[in-house]
C-alpha positions as CSV (number, residue, x, y, z in Angstrom):
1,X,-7.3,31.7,-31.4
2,X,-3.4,30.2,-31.3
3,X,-3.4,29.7,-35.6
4,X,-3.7,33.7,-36.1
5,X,-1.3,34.4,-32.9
6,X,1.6,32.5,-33.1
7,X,2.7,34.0,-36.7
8,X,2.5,37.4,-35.2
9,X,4.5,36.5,-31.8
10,X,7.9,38.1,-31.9
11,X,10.4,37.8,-29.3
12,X,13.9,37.4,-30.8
13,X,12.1,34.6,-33.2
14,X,10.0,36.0,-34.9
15,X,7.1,33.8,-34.9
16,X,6.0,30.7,-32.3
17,X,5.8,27.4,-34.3
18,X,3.1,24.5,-33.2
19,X,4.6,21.2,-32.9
20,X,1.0,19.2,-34.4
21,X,2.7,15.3,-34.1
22,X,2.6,16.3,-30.1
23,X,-0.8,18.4,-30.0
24,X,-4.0,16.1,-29.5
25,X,-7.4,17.0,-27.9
26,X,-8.9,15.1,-25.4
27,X,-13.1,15.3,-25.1
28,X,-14.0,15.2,-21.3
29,X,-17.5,13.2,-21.0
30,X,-19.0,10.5,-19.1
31,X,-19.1,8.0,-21.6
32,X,-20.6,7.5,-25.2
33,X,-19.2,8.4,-28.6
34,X,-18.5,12.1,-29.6
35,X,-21.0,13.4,-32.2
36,X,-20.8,12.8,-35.4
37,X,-18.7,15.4,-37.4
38,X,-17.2,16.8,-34.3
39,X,-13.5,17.5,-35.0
40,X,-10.8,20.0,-34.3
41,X,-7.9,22.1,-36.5
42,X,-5.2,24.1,-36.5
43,X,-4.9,26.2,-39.2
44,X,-6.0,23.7,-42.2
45,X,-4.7,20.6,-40.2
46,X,-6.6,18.5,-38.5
47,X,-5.7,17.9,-34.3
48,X,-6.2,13.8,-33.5
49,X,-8.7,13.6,-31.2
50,X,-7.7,10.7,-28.1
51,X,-9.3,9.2,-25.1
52,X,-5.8,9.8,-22.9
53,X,-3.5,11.9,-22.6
54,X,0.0,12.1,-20.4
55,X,0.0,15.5,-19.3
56,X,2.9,16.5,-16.6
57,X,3.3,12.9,-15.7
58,X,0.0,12.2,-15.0
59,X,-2.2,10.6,-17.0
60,X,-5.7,12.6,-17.9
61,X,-8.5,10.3,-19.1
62,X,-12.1,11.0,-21.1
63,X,-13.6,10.1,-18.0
64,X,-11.5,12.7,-15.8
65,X,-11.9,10.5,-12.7
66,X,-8.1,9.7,-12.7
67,X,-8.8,5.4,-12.8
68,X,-6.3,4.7,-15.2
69,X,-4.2,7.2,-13.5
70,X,-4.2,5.3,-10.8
71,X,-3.7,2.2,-12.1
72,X,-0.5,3.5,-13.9
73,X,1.1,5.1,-10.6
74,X,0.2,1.8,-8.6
75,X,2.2,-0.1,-11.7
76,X,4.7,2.0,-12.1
77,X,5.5,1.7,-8.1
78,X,5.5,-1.9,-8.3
79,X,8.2,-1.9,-11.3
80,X,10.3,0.6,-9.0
81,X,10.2,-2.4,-6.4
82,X,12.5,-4.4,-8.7
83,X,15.7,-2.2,-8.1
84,X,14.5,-2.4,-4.6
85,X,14.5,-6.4,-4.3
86,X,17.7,-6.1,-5.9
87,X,19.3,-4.5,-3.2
88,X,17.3,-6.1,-0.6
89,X,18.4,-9.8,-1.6
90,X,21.4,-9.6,-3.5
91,X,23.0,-6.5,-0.9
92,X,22.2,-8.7,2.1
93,X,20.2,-5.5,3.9
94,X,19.2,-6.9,7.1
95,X,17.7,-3.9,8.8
96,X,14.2,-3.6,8.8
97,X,14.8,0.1,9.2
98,X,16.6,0.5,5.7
99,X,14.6,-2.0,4.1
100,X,11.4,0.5,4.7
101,X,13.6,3.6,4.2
102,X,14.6,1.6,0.5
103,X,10.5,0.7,-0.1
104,X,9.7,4.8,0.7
105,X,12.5,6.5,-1.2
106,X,12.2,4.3,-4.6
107,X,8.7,2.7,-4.8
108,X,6.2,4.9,-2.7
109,X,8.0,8.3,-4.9
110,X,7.0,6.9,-8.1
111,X,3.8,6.0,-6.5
112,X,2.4,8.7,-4.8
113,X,3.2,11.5,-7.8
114,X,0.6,14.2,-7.8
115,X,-1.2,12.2,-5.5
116,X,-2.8,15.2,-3.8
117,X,-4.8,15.3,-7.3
118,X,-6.4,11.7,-8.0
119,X,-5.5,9.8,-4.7
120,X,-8.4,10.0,-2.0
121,X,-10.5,7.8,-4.7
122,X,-8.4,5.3,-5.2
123,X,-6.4,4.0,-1.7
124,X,-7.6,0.7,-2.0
125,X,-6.0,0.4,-4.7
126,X,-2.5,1.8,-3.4
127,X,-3.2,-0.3,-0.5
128,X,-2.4,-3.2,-2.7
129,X,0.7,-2.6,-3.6
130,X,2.1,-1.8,0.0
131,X,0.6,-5.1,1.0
132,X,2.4,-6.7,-2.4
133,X,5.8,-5.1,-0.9
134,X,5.1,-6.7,2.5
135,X,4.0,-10.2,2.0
136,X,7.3,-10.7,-0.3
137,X,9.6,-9.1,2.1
138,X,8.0,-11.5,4.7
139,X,7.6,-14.6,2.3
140,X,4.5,-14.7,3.7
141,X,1.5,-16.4,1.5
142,X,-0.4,-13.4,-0.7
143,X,-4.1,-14.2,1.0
144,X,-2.7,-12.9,4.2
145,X,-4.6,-9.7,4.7
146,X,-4.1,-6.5,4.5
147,X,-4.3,-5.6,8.4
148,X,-2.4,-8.6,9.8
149,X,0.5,-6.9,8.2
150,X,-0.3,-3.7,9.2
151,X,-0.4,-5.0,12.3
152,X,2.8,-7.3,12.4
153,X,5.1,-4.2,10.5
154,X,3.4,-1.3,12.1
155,X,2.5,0.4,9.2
156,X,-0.3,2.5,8.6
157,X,-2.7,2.7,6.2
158,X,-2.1,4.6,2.4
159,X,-5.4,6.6,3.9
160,X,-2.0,8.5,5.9
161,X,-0.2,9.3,3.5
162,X,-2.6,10.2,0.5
163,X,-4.3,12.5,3.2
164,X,-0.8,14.0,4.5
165,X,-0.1,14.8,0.6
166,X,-4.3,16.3,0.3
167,X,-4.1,18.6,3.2
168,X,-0.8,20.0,2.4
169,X,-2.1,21.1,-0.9
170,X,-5.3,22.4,0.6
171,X,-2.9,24.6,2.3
172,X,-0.8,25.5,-0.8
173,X,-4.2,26.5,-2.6
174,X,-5.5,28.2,0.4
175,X,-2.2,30.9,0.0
176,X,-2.0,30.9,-3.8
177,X,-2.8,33.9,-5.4
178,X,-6.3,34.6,-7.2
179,X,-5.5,34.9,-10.4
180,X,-3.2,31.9,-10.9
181,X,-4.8,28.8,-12.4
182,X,-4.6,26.2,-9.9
183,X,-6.7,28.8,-7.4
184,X,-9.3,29.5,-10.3
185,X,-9.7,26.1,-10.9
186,X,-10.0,25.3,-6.8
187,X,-12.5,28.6,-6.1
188,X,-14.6,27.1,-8.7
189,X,-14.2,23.8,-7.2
190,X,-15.3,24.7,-4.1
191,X,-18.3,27.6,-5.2
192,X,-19.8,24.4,-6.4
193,X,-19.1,22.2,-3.9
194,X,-21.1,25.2,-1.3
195,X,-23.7,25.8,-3.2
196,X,-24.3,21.9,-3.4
197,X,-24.0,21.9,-7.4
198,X,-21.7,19.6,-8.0
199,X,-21.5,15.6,-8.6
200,X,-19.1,14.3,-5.8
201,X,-17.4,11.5,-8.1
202,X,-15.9,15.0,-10.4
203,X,-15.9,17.3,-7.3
204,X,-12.2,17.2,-5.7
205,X,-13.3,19.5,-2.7
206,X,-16.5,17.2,-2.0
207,X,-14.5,14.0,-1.5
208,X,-11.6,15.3,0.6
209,X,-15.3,16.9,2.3
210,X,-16.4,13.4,2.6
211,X,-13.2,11.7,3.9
212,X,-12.4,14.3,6.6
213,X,-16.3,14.0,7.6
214,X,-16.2,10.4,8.0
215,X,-13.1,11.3,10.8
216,X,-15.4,13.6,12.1
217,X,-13.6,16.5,10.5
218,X,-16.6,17.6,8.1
219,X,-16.2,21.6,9.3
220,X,-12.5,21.3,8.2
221,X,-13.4,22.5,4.4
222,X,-15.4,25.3,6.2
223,X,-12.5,27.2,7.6
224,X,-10.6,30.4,6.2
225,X,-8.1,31.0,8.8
226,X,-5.3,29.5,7.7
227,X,-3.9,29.2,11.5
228,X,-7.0,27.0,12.2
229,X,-6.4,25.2,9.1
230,X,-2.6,24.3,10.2
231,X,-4.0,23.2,14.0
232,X,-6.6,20.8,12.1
233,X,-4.0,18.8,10.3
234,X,-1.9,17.3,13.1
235,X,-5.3,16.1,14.9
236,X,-6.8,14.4,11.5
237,X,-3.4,12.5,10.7
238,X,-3.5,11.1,14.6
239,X,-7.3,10.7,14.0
240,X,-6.6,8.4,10.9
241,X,-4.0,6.5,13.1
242,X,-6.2,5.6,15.9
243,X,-8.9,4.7,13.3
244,X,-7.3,2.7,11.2
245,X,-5.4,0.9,13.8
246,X,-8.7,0.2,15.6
247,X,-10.4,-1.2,12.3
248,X,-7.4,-3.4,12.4
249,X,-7.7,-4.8,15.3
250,X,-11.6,-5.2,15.2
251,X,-10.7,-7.4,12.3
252,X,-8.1,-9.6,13.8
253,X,-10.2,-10.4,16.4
254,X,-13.1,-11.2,14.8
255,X,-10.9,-13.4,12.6
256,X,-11.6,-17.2,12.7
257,X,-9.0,-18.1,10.1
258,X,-5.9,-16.0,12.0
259,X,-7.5,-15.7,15.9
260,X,-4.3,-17.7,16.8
261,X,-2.5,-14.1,15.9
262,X,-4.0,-12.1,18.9
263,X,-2.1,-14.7,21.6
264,X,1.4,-13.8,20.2
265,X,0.6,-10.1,18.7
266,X,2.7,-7.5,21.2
267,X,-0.4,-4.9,21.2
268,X,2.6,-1.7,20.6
269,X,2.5,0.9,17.9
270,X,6.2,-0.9,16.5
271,X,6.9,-3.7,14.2
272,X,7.1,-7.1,16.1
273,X,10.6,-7.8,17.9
274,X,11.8,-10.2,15.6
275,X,11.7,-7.5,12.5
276,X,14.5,-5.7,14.3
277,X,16.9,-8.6,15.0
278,X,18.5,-8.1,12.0
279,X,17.9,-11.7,10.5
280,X,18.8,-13.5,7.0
281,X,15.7,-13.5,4.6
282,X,15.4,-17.3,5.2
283,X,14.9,-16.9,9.2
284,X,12.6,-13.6,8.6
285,X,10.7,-15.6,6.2
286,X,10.1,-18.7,8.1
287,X,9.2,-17.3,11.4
288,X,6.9,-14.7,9.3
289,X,5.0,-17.6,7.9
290,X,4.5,-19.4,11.1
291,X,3.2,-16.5,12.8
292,X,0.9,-15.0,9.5
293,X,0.2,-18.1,7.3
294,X,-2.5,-20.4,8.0
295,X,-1.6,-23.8,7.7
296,X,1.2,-23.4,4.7
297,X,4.8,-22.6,5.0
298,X,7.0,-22.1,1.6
299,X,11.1,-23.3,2.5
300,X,13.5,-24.3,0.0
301,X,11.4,-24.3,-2.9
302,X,9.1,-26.6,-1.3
303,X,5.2,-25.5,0.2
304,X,4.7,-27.8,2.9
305,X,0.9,-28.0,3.8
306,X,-0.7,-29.2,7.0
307,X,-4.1,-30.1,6.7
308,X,-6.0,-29.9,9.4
309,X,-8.7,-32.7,8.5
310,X,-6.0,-35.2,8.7
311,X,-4.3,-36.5,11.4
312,X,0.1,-36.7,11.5
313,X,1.1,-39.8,9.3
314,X,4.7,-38.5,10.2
315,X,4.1,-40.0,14.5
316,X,1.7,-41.9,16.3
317,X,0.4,-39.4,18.8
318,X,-3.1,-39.1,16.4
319,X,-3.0,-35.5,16.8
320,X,-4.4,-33.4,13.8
321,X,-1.2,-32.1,11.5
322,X,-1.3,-28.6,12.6
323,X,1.5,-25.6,13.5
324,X,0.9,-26.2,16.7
325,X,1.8,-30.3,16.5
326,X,4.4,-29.5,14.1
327,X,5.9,-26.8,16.2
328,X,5.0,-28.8,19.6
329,X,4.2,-31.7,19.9
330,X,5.5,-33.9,16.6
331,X,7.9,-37.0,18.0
332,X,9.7,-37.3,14.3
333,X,11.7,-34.2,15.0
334,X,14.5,-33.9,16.8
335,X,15.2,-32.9,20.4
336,X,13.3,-29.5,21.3
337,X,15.5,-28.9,24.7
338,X,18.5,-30.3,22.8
339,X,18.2,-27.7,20.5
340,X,17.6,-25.1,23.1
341,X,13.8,-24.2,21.8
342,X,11.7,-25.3,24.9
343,X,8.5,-26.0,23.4
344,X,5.2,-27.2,24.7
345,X,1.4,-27.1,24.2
346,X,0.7,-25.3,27.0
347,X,2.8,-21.8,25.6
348,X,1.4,-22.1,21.9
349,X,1.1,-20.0,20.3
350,X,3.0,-17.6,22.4
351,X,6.2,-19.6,21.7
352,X,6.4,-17.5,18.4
353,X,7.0,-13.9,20.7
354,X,10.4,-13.2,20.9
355,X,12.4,-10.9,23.9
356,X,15.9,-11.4,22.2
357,X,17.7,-12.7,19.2
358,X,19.0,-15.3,20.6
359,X,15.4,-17.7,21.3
360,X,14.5,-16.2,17.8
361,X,17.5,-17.7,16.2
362,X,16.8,-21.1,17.9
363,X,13.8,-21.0,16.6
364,X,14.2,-20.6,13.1
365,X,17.5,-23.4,13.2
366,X,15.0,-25.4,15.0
367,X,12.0,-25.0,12.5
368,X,14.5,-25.2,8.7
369,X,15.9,-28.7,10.6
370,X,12.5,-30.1,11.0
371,X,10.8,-29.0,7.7
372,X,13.7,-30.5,6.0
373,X,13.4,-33.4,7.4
374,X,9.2,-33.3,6.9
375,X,10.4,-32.5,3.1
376,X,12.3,-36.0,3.6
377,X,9.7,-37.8,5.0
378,X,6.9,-37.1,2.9
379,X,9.2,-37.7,-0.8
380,X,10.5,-40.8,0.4
């Protein structure tokens, strides 16, 4: 059809030339070779036939389910973090408020392109690289999961913003007009989706279908009025918030590994205190750790470890080496009151909840003096 046309087109040119080194077909299928012989032309050259293509920034697969677009987007977000560190670390940013402004306006852009399209499949997967952006801003150890952090930044889950992205498109479809292509493509989307003739894994309309049902949305795909529609999409946003955030929590305290986290978490829909005092990257980072890691805390290029099947070889109290005798109890460190950090077993682990910068501060002086000195110790 285009070899015979674009001779004849005339507009000022004269005729519409094909550039072939840019023009390849890709074969849509489950899996499995192509049949034998099968090939395409234009004219008398042949049209390479490929498994991927990059088509408007995203990248189209054989498959069509958008996995290796996915991985791409999640990679190419995590490469847009290293401008991001750059100015984090080397620009001295101390505000917690600019350092998630930074993380939104350079990674999650590059991240969430066209996410409308492949994204409700794969938010696990984007998950991961918000949680990879945490832990380093927190120097906190990388098998700290996913919804401690949520929970100590108040951030919520990628479900949020892939959705918020989804439902806006819905909209954008719902007012397109008939006869442009993203509409055809989205009425025949959706004819099969009704008529229950479709395979959910190729369907876009049956998973957005699925998600919103699981919120207890399912009728949402069901409405014409776009007024109804545009009430439906505040309530399922807050719906995702108070699920998510209840999953979270369900999880931490169920948690035998991090149970010490519920006794010093604030229980507010806000990052913990200490994230808005403003501190150096080295006082963030330590108190992070103490309140996130279990049993390990990275400081000066040095991971001290406190196993708790040994007792302290450091004193002779006979206590096991824990945070809570390091933080505590331990008589090699100096002076707790002398310090001004007034310590003791009975307020662990509440000790790590801060009111003000000041006790937070303390803290962190008090805790780089004595791992220094534990660094000493155990080298000599």
């Amino acid at each position: 059809m285009l070899s015979p046309w674009c001779p004849n087109w005339s507009r000022s040119t004269g005729s519409l030339l094909v550039n072939l080194s840019k023009t390849k077909v890709m074969v849509f299928r489950k899996g499995g070779r192509l049949k034998a012989g099968t090939k395409f032309s234009y004219g008398e050259e042949s049209i390479e036939i490929v498994n991927e293509y990059v088509y408007l920034g995203v990248l189209f697969s054989q498959k069509g389910v958008f996995q290796k677009a996915a991985e791409m987007f999640k990679k190419k977000g995590i490469v847009a973090l290293a401008s991001v560190w750059k100015t984090l670390f080397q620009g001295k940013v101390t505000s917690w408020k600019s350092k998630i402004r930074l993380f939104e306006s350079i990674s999650l852009s590059c991240a969430l392109y066209a996410v409308q399209i492949w994204g409700l499949r794969y938010v696990t997967k984007l998950e991961e690289m918000q949680a990879y952006f945490y832990k380093r801003l927190l120097g906190v150890e990388r098998t700290v999961p996913g919804y401690l952090l949520r929970l100590e930044t108040a951030s919520p889950t990628f479900l949020l913003k892939v959705m918020k992205h989804t439902l806006a498109y819905w909209v954008k479809l719902i007012c397109m007009d008939e006869d442009s292509y993203p509409k055809i493509c989205f009425n025949a989307l959706y004819k099969a989706w009704r008529d229950g003739s479709f395979i959910r894994q190729y369907n876009w309309v049956a998973r957005l279908h699925t998600s919103l049902e699981k919120l207890g949305y399912g009728n949402f795909c069901h409405l014409d009025n776009i007024a109804d529609i545009m009430a439906d999409i505040p309530r399922i946003l807050t719906r995702i918030i108070d699920t998510t955030r209840q999953e979270d929590v369900c999880n931490m305290q169920k948690s035998k590994r991090h149970g010490k986290y519920a006794l010093m978490w604030d229980d507010e829909l806000k990052p913990a205190k200490y994230l808005n005092f403003d501190l150096t990257y080295k006082q963030l980072s330590i108190i992070a750790q103490m309140r996130l890691n279990d049993g390990r805390v990275y400081h000066e290029k040095f991971r001290h470890v406190f196993n708790l099947q040994n007792s302290c070889t450091l004193c002779n109290l006979g206590e096991e080496e824990t945070f809570q005798h390091f933080i505590c109890a331990c008589k090699i460190y100096p002076n707790r009151n002398r310090m001004g950090v007034h310590l003791n077993l009975s307020n662990w682990p509440q000790c790590l909840r801060f009111d003000n910068r000041e006790k937070c501060l303390q803290l962190a002086e008090f805790l780089q003096l004595n791992l220094r000195t534990r660094r000493m110790m155990i080298e000599e």
